[in-house]
Backbone as numpy.savetxt, mean C-alpha at the origin, in Angstrom:
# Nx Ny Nz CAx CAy CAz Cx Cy Cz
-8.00 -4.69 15.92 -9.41 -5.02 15.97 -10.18 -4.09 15.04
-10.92 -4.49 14.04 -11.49 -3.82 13.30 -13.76 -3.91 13.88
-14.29 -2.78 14.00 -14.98 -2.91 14.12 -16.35 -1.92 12.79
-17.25 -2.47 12.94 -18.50 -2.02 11.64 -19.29 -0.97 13.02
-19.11 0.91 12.32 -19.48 1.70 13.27 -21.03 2.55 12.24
-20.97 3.13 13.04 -21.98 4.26 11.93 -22.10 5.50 12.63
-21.91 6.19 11.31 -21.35 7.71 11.03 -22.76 8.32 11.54
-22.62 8.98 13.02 -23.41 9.95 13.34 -23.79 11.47 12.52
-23.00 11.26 11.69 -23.14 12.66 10.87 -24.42 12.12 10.01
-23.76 11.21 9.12 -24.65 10.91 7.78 -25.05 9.98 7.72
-25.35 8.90 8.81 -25.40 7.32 9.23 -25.09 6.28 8.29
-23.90 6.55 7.84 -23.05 5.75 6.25 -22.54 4.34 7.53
-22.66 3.63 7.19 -21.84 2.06 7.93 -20.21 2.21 7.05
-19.36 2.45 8.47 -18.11 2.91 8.18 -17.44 1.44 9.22
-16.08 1.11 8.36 -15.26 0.23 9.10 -14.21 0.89 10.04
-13.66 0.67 11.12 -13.02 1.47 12.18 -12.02 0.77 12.25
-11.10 0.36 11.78 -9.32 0.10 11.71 -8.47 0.75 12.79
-8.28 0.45 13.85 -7.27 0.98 14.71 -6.14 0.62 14.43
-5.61 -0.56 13.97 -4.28 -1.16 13.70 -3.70 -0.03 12.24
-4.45 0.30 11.91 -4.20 1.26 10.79 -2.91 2.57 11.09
-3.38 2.96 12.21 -2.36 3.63 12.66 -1.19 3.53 12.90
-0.79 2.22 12.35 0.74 1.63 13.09 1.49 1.76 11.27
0.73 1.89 10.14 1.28 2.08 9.20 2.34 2.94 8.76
3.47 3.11 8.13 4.00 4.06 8.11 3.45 5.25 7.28
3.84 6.46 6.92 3.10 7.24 6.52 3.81 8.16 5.49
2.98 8.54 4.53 4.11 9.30 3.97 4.87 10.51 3.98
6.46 10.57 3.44 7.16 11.89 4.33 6.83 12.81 3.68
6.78 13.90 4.16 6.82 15.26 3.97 7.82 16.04 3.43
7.88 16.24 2.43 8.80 17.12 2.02 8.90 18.51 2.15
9.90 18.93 3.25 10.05 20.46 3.57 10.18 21.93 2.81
10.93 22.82 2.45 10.48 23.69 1.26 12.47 23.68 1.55
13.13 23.51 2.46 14.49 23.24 2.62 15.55 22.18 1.93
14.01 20.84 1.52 14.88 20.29 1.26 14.69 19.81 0.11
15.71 19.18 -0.97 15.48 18.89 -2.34 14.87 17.24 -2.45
14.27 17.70 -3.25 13.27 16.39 -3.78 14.52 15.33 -4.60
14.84 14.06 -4.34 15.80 13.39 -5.09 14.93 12.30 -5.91
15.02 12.38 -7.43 13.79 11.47 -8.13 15.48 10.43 -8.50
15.32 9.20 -7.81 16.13 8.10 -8.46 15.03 7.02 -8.42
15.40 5.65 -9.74 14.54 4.58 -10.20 14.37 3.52 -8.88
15.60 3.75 -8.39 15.83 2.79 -6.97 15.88 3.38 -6.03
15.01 2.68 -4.66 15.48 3.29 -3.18 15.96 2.05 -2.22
16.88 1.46 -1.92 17.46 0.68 -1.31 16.20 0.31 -0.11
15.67 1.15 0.35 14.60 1.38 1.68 13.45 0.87 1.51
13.12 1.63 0.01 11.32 1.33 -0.34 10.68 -0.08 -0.29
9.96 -0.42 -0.18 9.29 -1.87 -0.25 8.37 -1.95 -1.53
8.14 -1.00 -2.46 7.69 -0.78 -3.27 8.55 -0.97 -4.36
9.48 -0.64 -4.35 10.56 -0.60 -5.28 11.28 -2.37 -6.34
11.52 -1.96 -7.53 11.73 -3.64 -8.03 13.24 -4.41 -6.99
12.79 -5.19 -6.61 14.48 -5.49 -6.04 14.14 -5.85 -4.69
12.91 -5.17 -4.24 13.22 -5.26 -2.13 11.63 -5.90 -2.27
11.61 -6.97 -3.17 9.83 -7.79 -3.27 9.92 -8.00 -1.31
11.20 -8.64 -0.56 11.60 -9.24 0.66 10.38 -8.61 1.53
10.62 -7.46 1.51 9.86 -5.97 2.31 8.06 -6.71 2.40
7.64 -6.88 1.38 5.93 -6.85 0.80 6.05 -8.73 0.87
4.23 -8.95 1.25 4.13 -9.99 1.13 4.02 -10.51 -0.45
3.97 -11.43 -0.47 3.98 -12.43 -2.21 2.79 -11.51 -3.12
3.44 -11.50 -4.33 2.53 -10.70 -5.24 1.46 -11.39 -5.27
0.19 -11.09 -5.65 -0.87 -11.50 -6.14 -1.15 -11.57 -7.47
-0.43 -10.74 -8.18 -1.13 -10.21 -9.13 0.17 -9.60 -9.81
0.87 -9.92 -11.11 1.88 -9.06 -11.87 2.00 -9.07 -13.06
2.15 -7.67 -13.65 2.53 -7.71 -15.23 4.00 -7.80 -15.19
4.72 -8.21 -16.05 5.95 -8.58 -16.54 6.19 -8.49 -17.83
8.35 -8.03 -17.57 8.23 -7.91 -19.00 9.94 -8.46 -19.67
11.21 -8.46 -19.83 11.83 -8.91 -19.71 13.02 -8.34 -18.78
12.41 -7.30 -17.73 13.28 -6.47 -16.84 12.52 -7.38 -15.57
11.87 -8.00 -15.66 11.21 -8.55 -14.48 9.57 -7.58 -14.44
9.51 -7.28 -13.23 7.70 -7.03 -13.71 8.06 -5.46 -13.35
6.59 -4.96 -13.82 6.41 -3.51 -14.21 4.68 -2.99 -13.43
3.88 -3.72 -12.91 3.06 -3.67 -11.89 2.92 -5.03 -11.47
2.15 -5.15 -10.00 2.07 -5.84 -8.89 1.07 -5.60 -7.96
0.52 -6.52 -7.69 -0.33 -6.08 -6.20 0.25 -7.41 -5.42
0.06 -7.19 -3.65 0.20 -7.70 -3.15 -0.40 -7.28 -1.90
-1.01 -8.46 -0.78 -1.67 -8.47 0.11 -1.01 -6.79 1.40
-2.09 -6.33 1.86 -1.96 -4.60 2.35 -1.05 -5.58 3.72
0.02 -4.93 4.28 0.39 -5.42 5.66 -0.64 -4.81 7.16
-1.33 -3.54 6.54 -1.73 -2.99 7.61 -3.47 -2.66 7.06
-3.87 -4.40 6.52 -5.33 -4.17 5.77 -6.91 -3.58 6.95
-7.51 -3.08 5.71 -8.85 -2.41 6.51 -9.70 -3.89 6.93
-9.80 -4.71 5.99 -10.64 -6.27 6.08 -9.88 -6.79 5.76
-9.57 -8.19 6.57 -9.25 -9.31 6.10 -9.91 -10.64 6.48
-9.48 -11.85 7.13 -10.22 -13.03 7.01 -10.30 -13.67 8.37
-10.02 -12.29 9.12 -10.44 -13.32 10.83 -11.75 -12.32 11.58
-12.09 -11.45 10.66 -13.25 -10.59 11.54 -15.09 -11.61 11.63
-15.15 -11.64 11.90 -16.44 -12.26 11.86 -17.12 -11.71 10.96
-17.77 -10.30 10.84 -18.15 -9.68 10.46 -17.78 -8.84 9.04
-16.70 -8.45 9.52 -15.71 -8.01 8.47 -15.02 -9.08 7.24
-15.27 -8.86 6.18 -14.20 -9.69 6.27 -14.02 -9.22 4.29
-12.91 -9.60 4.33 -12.37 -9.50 2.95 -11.03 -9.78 2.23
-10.64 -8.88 1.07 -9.11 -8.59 0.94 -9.11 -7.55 0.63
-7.65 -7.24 1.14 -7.15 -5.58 1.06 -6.08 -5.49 0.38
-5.76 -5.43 -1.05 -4.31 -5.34 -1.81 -4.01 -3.78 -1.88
-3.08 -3.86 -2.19 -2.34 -2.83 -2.73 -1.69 -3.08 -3.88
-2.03 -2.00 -4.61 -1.59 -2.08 -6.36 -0.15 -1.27 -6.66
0.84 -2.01 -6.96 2.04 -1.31 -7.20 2.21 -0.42 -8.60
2.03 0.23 -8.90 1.45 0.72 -10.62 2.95 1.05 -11.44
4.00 1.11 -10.67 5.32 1.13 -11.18 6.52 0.81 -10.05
7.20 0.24 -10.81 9.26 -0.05 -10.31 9.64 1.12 -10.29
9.63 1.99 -10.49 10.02 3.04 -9.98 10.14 3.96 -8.78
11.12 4.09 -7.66 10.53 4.94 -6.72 9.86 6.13 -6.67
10.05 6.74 -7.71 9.38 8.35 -7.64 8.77 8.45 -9.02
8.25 6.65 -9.65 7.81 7.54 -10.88 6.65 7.22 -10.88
5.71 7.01 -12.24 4.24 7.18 -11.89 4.05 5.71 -12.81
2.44 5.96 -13.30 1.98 4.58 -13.89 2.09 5.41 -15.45
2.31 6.50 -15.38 2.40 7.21 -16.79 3.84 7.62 -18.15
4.52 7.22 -16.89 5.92 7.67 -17.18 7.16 6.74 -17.28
């Protein structure tokens, strides 16, 4: 249930996402343990190969490796299209096939 609140601090009209919390989150890397940078993660849903994971792209550049950015609809969006009030789209922009690399590299 998403509800339209306002910020007793600074009275900004803020959206309140509880389902938000069910997202996974990202891990933490300990000072124990080594950082592993590979192109593929069998796991990721982000990754080229596991599209299965993420709903249907919206949105992709391509190139003859298959595509190289993507957006596709958020699974755990702030607005979407049943709030009365609320309402919108929430993508998420994939900026690289890479698991650990960037939109620069």
């Amino acid at each position: 249930m998403k509800e339209i609140r306002i910020d007793d601090i600074n009275n900004d009209i803020v959206i309140f996402a509880k389902d938000r919390a069910k997202r996974p989150m990202d891990k933490v890397i300990s000072e124990n343990e080594e950082e592993i940078i590979d192109e593929y993660n069998k796991d990721c849903p982000f990754c080229r190969g596991n599209e299965h994971y993420t709903p249907e792209s919206r949105f992709k550049i391509e190139d003859e490796n298959g595509w190289t950015v993507r957006s596709t609809d958020n699974k755990f969006p702030i607005v979407d299209k049943f709030q009365e009030n609320i309402y919108g789209s929430h993508e998420v922009m994939i900026d690289t096939y890479r698991h650990n690399g960037n939109f620069y590299k």
